[in-house]
PQR file of N, CA, C, O and H, with PARSE charges and radii, in Angstrom:
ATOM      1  N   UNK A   1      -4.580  82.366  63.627 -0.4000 1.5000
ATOM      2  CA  UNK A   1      -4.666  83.785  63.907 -0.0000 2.0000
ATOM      3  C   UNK A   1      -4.086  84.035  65.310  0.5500 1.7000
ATOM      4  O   UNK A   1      -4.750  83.590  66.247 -0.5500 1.4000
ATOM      5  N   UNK A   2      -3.309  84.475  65.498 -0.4000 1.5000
ATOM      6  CA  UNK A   2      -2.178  85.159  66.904 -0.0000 2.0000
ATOM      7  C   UNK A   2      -3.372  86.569  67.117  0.5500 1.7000
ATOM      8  O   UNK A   2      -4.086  87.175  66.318 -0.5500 1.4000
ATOM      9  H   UNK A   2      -2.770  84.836  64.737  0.4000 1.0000
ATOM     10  N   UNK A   3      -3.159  86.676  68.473 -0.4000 1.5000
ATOM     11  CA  UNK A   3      -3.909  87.776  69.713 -0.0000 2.0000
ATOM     12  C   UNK A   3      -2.633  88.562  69.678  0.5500 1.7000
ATOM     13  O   UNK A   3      -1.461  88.214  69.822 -0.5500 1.4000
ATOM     14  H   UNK A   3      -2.579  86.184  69.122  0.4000 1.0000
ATOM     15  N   UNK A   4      -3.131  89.585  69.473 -0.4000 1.5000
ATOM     16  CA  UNK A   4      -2.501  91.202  69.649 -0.0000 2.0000
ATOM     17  C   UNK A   4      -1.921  91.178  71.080  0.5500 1.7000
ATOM     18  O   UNK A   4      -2.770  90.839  71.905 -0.5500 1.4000
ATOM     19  H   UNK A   4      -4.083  89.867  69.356  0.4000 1.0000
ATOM     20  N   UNK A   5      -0.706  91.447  71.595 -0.4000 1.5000
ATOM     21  CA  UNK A   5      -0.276  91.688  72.548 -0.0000 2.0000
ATOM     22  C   UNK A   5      -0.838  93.312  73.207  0.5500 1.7000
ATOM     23  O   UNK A   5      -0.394  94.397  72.833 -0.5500 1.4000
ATOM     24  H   UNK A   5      -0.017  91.722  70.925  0.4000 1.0000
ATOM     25  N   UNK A   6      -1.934  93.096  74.283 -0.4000 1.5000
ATOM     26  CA  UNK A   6      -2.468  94.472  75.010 -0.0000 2.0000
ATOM     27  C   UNK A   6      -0.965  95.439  75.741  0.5500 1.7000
ATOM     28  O   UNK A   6      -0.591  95.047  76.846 -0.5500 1.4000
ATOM     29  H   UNK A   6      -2.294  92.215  74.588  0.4000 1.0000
ATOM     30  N   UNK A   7      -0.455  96.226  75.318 -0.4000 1.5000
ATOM     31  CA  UNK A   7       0.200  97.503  75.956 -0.0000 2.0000
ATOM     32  C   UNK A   7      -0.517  97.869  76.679  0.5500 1.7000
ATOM     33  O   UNK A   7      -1.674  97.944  76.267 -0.5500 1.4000
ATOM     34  H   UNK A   7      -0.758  96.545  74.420  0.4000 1.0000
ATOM     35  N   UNK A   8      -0.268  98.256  78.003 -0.4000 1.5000
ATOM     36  CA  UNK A   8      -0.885  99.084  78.778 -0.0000 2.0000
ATOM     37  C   UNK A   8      -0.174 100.413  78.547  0.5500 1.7000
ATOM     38  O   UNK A   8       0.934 100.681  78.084 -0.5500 1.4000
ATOM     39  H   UNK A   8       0.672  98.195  78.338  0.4000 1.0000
ATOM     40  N   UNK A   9      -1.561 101.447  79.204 -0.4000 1.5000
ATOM     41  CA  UNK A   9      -1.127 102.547  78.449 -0.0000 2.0000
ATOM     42  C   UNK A   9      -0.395 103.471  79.797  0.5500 1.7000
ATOM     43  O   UNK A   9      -0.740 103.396  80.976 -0.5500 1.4000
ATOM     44  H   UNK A   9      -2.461 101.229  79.580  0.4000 1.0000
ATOM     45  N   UNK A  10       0.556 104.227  79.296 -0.4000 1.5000
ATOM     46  CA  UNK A  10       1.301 105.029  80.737 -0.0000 2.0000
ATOM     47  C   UNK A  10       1.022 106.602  80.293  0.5500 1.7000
ATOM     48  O   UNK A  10       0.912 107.167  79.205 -0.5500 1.4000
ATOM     49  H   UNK A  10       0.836 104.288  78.338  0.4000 1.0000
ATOM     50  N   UNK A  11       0.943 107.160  82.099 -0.4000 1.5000
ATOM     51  CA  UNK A  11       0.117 108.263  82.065 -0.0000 2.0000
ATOM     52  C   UNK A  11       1.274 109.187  82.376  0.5500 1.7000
ATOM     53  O   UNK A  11       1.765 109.031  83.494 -0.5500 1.4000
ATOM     54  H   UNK A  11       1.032 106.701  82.984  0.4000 1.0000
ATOM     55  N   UNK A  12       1.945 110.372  81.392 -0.4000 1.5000
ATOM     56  CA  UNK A  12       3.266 110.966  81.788 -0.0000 2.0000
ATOM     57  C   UNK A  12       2.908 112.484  82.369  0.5500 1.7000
ATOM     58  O   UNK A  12       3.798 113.264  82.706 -0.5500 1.4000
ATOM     59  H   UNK A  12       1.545 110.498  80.484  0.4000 1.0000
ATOM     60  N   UNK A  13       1.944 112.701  82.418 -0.4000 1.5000
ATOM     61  CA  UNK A  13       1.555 114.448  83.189 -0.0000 2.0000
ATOM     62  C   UNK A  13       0.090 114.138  82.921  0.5500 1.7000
ATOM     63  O   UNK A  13      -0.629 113.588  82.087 -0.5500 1.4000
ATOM     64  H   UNK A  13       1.221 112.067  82.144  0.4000 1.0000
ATOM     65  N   UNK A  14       0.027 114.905  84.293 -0.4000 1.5000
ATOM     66  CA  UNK A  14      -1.524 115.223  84.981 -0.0000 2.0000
ATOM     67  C   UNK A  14      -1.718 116.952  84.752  0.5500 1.7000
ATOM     68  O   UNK A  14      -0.951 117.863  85.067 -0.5500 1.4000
ATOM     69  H   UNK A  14       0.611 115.351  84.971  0.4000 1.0000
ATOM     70  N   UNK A  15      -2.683 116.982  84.264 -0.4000 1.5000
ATOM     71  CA  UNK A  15      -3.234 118.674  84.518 -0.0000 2.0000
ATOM     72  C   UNK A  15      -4.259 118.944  85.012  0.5500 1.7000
ATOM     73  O   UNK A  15      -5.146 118.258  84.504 -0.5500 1.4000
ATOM     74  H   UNK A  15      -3.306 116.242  84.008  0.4000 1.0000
ATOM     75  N   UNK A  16      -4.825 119.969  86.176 -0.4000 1.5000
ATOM     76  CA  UNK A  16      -5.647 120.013  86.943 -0.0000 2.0000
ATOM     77  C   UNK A  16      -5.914 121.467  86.682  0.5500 1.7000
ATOM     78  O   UNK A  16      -5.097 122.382  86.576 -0.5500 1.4000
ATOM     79  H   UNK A  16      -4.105 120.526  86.589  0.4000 1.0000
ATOM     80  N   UNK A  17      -7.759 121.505  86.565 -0.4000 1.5000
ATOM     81  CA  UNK A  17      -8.075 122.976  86.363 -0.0000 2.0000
ATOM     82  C   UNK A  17      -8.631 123.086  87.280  0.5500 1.7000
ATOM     83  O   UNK A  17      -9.525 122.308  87.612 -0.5500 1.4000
ATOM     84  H   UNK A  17      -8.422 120.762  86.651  0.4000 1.0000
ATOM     85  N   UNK A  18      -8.274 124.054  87.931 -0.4000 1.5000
ATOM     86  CA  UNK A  18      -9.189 124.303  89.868 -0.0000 2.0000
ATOM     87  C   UNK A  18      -9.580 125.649  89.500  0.5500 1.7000
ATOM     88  O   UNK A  18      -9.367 126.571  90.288 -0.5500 1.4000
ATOM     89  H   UNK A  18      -7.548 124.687  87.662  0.4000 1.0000
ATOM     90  N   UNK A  19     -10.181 125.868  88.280 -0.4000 1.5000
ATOM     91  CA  UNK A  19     -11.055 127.086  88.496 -0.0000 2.0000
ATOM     92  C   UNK A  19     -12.254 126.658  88.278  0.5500 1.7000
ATOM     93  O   UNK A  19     -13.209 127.421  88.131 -0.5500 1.4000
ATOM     94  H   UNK A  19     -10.354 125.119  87.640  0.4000 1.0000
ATOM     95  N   UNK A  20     -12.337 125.317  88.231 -0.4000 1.5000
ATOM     96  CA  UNK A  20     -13.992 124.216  87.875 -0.0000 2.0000
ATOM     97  C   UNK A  20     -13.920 123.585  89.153  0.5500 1.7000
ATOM     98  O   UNK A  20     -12.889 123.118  89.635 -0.5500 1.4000
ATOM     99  H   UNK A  20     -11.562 124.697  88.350  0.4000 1.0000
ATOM    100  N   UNK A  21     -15.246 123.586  89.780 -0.4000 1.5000
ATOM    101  CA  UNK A  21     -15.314 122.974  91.293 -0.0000 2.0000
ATOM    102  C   UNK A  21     -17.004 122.539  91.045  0.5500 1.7000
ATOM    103  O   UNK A  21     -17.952 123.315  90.920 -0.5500 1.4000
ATOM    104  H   UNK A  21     -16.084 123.966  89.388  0.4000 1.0000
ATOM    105  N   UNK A  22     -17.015 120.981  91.022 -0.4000 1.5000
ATOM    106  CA  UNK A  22     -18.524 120.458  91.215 -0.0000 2.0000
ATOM    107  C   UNK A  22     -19.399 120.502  92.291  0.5500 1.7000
ATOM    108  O   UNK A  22     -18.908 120.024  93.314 -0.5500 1.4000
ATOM    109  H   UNK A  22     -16.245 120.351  91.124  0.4000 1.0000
ATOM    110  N   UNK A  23     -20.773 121.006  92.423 -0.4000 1.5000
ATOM    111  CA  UNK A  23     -20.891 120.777  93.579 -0.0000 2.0000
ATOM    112  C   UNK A  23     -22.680 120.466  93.214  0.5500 1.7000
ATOM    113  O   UNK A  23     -23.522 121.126  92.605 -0.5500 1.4000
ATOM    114  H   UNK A  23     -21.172 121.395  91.592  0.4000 1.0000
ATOM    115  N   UNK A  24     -22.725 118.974  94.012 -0.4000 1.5000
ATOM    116  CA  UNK A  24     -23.821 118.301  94.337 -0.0000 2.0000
ATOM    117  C   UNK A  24     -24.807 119.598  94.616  0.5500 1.7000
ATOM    118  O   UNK A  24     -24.446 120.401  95.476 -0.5500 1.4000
ATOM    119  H   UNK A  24     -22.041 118.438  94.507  0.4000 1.0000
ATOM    120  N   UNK A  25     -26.122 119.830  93.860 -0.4000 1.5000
ATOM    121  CA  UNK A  25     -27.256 120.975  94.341 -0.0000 2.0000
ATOM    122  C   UNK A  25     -28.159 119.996  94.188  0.5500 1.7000
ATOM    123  O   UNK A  25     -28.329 119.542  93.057 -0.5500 1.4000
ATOM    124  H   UNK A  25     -26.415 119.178  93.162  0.4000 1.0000
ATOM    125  N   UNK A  26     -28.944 119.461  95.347 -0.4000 1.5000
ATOM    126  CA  UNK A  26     -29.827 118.989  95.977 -0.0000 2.0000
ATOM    127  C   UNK A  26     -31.010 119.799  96.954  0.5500 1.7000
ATOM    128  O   UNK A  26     -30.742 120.659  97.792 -0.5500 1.4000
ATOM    129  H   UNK A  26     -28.805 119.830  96.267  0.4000 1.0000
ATOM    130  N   UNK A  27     -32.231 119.345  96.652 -0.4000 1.5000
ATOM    131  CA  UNK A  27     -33.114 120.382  97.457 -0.0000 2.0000
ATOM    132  C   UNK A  27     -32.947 119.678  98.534  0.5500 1.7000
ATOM    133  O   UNK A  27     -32.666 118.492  98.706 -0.5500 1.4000
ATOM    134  H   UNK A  27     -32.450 118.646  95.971  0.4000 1.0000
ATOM    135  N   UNK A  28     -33.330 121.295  99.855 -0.4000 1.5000
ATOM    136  CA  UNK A  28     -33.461 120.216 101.061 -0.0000 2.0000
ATOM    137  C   UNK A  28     -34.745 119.636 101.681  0.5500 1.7000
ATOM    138  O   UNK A  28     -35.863 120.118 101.499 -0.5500 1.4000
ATOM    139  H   UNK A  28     -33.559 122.258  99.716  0.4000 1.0000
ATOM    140  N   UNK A  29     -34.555 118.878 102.207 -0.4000 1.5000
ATOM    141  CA  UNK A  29     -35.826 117.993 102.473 -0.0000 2.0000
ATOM    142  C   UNK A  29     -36.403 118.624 103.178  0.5500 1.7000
ATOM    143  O   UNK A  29     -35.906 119.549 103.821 -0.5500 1.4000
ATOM    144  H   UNK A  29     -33.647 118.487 102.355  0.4000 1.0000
ATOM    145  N   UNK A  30     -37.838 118.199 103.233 -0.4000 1.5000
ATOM    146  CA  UNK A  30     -38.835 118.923 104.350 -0.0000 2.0000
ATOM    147  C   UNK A  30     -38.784 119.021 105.842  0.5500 1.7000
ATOM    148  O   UNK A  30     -38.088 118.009 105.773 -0.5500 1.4000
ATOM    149  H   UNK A  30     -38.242 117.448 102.711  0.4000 1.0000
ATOM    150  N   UNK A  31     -38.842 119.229 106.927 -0.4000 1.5000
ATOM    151  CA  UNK A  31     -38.707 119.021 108.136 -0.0000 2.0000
ATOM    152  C   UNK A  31     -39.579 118.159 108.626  0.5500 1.7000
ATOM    153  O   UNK A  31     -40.797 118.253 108.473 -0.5500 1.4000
ATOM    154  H   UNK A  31     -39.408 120.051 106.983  0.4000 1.0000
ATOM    155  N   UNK A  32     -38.913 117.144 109.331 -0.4000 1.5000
ATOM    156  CA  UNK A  32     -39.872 115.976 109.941 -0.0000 2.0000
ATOM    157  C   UNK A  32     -41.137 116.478 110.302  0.5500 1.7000
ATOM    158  O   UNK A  32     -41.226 117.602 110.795 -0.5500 1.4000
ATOM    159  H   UNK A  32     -37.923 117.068 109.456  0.4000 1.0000
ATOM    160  N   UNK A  33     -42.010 115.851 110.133 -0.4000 1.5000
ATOM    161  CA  UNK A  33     -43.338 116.025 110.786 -0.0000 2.0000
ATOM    162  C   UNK A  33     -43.265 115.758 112.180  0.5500 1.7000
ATOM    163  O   UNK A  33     -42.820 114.668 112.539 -0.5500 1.4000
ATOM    164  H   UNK A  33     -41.938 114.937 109.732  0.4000 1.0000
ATOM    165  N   UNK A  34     -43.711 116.760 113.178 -0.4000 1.5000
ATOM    166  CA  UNK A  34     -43.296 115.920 114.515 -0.0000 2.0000
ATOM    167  C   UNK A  34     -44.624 115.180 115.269  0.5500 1.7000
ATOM    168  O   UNK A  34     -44.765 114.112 115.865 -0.5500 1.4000
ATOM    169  H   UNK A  34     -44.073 117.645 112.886  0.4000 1.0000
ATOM    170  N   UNK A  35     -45.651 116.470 114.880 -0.4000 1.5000
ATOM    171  CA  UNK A  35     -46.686 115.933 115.299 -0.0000 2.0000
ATOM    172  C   UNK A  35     -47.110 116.570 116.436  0.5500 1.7000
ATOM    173  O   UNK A  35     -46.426 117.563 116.687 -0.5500 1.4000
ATOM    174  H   UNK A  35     -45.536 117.338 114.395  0.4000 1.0000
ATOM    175  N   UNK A  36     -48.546 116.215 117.694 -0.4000 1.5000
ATOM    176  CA  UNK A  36     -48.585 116.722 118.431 -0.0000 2.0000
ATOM    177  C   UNK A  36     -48.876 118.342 118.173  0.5500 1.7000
ATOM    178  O   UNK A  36     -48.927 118.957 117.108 -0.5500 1.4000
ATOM    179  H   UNK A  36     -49.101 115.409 117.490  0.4000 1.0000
ATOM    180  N   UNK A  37     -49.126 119.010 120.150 -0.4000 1.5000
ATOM    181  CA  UNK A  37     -48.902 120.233 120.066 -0.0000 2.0000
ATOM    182  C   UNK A  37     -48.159 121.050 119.256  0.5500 1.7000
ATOM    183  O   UNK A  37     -47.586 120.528 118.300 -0.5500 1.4000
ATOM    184  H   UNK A  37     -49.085 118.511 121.015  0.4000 1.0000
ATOM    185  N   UNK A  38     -48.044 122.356 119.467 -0.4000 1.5000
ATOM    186  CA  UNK A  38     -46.730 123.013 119.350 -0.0000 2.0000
ATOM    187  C   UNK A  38     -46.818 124.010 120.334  0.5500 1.7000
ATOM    188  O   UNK A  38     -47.844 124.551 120.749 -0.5500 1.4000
ATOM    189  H   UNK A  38     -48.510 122.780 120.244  0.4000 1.0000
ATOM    190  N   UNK A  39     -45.506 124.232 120.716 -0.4000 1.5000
ATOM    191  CA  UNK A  39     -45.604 125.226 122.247 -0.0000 2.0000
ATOM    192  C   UNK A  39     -45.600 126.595 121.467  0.5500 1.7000
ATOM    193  O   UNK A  39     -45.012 126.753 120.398 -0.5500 1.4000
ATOM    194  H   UNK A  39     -44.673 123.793 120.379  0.4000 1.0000
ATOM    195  N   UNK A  40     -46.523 127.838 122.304 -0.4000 1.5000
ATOM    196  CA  UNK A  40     -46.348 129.069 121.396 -0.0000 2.0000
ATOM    197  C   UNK A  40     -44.850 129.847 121.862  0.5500 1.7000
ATOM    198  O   UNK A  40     -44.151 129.501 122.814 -0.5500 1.4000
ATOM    199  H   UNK A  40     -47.000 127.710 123.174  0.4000 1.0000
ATOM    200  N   UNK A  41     -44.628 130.773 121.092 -0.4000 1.5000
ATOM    201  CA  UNK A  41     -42.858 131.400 122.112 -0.0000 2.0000
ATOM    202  C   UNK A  41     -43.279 132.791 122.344  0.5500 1.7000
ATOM    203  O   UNK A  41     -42.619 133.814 122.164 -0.5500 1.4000
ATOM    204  H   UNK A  41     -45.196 131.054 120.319  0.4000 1.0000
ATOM    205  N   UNK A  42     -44.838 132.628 122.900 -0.4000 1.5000
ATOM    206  CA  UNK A  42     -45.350 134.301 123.143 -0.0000 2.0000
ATOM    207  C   UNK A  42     -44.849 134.549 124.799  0.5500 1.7000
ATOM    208  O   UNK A  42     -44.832 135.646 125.355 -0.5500 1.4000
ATOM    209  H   UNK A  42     -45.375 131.797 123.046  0.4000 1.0000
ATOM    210  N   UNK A  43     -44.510 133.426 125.327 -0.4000 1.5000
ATOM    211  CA  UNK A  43     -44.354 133.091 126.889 -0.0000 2.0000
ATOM    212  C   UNK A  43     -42.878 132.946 127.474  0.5500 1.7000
ATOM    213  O   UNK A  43     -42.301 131.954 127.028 -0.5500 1.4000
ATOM    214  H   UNK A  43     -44.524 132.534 124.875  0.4000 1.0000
ATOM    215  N   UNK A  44     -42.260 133.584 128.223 -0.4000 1.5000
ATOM    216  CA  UNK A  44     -40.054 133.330 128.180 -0.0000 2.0000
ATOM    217  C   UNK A  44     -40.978 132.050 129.062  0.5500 1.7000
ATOM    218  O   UNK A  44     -42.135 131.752 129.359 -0.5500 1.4000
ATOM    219  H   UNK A  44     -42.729 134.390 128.585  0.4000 1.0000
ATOM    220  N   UNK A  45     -39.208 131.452 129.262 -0.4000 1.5000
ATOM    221  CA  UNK A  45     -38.981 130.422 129.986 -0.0000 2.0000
ATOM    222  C   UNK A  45     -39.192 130.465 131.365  0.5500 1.7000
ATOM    223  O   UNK A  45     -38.421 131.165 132.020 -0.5500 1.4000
ATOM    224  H   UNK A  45     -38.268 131.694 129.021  0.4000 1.0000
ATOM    225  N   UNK A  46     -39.931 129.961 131.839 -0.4000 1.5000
ATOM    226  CA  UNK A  46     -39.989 129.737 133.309 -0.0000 2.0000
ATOM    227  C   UNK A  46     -39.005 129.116 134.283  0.5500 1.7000
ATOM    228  O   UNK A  46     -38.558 128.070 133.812 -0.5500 1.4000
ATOM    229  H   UNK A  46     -40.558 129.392 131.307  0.4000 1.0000
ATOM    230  N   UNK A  47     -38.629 129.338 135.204 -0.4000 1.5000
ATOM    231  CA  UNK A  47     -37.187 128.542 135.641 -0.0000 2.0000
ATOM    232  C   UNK A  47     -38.269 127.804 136.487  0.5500 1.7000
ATOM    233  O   UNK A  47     -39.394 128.296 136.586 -0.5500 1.4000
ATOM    234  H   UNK A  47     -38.992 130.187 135.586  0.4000 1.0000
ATOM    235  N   UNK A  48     -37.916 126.524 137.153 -0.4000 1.5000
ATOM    236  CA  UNK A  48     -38.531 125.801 138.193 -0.0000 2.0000
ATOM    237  C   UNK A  48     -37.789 126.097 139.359  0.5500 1.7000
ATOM    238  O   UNK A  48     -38.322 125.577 140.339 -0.5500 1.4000
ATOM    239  H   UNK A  48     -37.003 126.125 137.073  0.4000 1.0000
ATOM    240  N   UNK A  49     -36.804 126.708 139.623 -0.4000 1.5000
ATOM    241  CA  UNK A  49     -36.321 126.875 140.892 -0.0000 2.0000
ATOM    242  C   UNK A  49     -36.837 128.461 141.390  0.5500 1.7000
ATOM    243  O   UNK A  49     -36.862 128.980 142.507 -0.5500 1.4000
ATOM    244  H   UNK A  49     -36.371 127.131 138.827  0.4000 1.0000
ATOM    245  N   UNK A  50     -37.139 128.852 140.353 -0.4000 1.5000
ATOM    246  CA  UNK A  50     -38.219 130.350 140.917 -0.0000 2.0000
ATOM    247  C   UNK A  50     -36.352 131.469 141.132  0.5500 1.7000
ATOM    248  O   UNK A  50     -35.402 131.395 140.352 -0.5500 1.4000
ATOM    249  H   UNK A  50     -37.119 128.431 139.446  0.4000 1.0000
ATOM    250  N   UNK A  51     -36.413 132.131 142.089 -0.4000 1.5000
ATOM    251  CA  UNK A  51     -35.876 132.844 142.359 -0.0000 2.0000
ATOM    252  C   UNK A  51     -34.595 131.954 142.903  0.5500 1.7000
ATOM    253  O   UNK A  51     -33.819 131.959 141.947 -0.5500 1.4000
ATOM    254  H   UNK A  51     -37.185 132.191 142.723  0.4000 1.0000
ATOM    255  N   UNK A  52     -34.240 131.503 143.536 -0.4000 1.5000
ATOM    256  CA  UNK A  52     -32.999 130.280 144.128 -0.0000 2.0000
ATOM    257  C   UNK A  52     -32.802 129.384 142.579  0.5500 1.7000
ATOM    258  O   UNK A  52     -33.492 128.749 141.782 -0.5500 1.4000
ATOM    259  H   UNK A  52     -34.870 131.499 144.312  0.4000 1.0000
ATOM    260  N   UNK A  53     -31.169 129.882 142.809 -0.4000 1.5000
ATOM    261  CA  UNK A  53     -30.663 129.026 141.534 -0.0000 2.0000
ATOM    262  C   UNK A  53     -30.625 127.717 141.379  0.5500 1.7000
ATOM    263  O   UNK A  53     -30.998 126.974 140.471 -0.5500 1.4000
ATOM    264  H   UNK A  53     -30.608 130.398 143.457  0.4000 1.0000
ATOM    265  N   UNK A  54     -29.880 127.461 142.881 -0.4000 1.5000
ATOM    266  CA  UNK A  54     -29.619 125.682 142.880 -0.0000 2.0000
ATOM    267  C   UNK A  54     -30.093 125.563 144.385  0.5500 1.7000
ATOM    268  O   UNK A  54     -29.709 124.537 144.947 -0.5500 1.4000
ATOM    269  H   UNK A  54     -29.577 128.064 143.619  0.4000 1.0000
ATOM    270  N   UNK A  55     -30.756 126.315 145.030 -0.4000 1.5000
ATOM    271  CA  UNK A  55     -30.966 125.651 146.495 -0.0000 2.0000
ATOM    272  C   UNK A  55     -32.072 124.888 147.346  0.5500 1.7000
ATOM    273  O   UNK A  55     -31.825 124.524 148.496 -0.5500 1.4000
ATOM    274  H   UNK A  55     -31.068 127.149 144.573  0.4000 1.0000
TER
END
């Protein structure tokens, strides 16, 4: 019994439909736990140099 000679197969035109676009929908993950305090934002920022910017 003789083995079939494999042809490889040739590819003569490509067609592309770009009105189909996949897109990975994944939930997003929770936000790290950080832990600790939490600062409240009832308070602005305090500068440490007070009134003098850099002096």
């Amino acid at each position: 019994m003789q083995k079939k000679k494999y042809i490889t197969p040739v590819v003569t035109k490509i067609v592309l439909d770009n009105s189909i676009s996949l897109v990975m929908m994944t939930p997003n993950p929770p936000p790290p736990d950080r832990g600790g305090t939490q600062k409240s934002n009832d308070t602005p920022f305090q500068s440490p140099f007070g009134d003098k910017p850099f002096g």
